[in-house]
Backbone bond lengths (Angstrom), bond angles and torsions (degrees), N, CA, C in turn:
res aa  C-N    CA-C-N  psi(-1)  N-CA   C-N-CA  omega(-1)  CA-C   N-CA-C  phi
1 X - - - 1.461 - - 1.528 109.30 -
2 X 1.486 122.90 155.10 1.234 124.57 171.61 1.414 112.04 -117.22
3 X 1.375 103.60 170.92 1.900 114.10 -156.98 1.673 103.51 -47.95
4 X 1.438 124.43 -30.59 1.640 123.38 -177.73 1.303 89.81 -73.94
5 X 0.986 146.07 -24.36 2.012 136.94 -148.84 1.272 76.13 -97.71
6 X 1.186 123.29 -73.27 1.544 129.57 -155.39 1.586 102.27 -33.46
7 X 1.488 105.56 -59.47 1.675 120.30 -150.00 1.581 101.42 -64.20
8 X 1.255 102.33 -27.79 1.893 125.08 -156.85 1.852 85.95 -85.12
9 X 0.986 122.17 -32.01 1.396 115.04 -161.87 1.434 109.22 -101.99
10 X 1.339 109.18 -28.23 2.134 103.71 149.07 1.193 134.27 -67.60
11 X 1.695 104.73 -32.33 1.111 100.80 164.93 1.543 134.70 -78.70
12 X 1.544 100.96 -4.74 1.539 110.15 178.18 2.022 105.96 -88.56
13 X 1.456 104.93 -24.54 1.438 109.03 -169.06 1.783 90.15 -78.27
14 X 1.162 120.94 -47.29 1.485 128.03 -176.53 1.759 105.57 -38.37
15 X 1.584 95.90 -65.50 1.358 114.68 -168.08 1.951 110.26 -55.87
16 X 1.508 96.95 -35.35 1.690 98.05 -176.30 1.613 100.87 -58.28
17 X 1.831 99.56 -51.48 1.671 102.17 -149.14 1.398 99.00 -65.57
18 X 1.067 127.11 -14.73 1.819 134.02 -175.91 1.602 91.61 -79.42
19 X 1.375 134.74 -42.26 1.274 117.08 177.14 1.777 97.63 108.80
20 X 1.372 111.73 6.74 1.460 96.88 -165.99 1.981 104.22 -120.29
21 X 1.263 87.48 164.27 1.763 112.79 -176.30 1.209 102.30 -63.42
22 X 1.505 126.86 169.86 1.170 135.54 -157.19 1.789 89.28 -101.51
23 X 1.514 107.67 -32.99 1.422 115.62 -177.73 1.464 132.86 -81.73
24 X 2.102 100.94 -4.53 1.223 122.24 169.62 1.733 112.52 -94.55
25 X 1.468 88.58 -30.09 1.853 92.36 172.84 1.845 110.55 -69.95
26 X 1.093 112.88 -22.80 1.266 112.72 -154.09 2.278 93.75 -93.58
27 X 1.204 92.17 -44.61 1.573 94.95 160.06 1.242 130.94 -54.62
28 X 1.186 111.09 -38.89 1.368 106.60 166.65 1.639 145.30 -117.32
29 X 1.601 68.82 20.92 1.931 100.67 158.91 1.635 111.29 -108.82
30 X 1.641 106.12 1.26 1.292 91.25 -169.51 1.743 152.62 68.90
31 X 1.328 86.43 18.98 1.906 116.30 -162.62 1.622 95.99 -132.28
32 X 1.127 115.80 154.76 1.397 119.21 -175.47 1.282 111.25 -93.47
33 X 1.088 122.32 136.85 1.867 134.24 177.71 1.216 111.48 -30.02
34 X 1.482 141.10 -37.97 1.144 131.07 -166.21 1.720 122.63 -92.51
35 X 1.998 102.28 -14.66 0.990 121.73 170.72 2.038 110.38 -67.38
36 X 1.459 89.12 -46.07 1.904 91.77 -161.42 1.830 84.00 -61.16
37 X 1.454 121.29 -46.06 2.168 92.33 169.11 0.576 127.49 -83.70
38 X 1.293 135.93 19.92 1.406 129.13 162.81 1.511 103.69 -71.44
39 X 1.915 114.08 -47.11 0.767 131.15 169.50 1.107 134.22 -25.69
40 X 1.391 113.22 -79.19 1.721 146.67 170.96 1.344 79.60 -59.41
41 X 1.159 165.17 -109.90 1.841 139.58 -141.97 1.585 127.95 -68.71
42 X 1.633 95.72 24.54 1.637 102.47 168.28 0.977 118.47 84.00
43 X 1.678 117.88 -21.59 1.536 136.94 -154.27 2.126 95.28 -58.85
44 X 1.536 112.11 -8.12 1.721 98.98 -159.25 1.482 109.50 -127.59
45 X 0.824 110.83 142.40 1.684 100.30 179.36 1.834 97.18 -112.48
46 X 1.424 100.01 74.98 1.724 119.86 158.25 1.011 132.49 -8.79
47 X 1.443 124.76 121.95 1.520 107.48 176.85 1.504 118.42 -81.60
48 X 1.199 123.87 -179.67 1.498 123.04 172.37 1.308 100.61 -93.00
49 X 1.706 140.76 35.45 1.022 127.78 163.10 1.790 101.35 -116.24
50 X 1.521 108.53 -25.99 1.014 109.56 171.45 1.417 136.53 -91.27
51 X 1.471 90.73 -17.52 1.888 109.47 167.89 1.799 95.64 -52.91
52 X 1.387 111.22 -54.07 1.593 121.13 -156.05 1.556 98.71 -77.66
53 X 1.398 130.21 -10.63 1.069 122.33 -168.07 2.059 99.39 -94.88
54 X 1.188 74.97 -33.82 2.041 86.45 -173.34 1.952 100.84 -77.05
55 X 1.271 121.87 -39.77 1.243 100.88 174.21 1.301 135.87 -86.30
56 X 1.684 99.27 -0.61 1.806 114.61 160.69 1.549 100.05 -53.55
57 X 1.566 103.21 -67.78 1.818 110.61 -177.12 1.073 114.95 -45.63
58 X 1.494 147.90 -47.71 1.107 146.44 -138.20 1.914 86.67 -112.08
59 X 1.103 122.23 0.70 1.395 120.24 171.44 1.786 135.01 97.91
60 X 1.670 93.72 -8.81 1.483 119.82 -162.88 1.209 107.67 -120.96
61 X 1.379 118.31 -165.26 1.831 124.10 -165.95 1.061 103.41 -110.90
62 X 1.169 133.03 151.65 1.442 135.63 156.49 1.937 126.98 -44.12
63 X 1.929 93.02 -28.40 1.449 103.05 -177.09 1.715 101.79 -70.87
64 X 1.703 115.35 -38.22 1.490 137.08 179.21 1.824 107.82 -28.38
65 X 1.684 82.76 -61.94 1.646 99.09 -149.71 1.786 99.75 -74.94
66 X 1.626 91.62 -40.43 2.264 88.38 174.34 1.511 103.17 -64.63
67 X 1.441 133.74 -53.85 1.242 130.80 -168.06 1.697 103.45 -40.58
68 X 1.290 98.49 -66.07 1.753 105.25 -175.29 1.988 102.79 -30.86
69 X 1.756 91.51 -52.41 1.924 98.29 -156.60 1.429 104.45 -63.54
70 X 1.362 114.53 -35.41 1.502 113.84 165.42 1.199 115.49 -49.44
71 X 1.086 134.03 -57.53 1.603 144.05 -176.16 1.472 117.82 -37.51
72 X 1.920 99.80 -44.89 1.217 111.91 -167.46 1.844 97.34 -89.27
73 X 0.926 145.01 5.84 1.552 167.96 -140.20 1.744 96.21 -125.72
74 X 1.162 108.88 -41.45 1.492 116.43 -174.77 1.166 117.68 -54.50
């Protein structure tokens, strides 16, 4: 996987274990539903305004969600 797969795939494990829709994450990140999969399948190379906006929603830090994508990078 590469650094978008990685990032896309914490934020999809985040989003499951929270129990929520791709269209509830995206509401309350403020980004439209079709962006957060584009996301979660790597398809985006993210900004750091929107990285920080999605791990407010999803409950965690922005440092949280890269640490994890690094991990999975390993």
């Amino acid at each position: 996987m590469n650094e978008q797969e990685c990032f896309g795939s914490v934020v999809r494990s985040r989003r499951l274990a929270l129990g929520i829709s791709q269209e509830e994450l995206a509401a309350r990140a403020k980004v439209h539903r079709t962006y957060v999969g584009s996301v979660e399948r790597g398809e985006r190379n993210i900004s750091l305004l929107n990285i920080h906006a999605l791990a407010k929603a999803l409950g965690t830090t922005a440092g949280s969600l890269l640490t994890e994508a690094d991990k999975l990078m390993e």
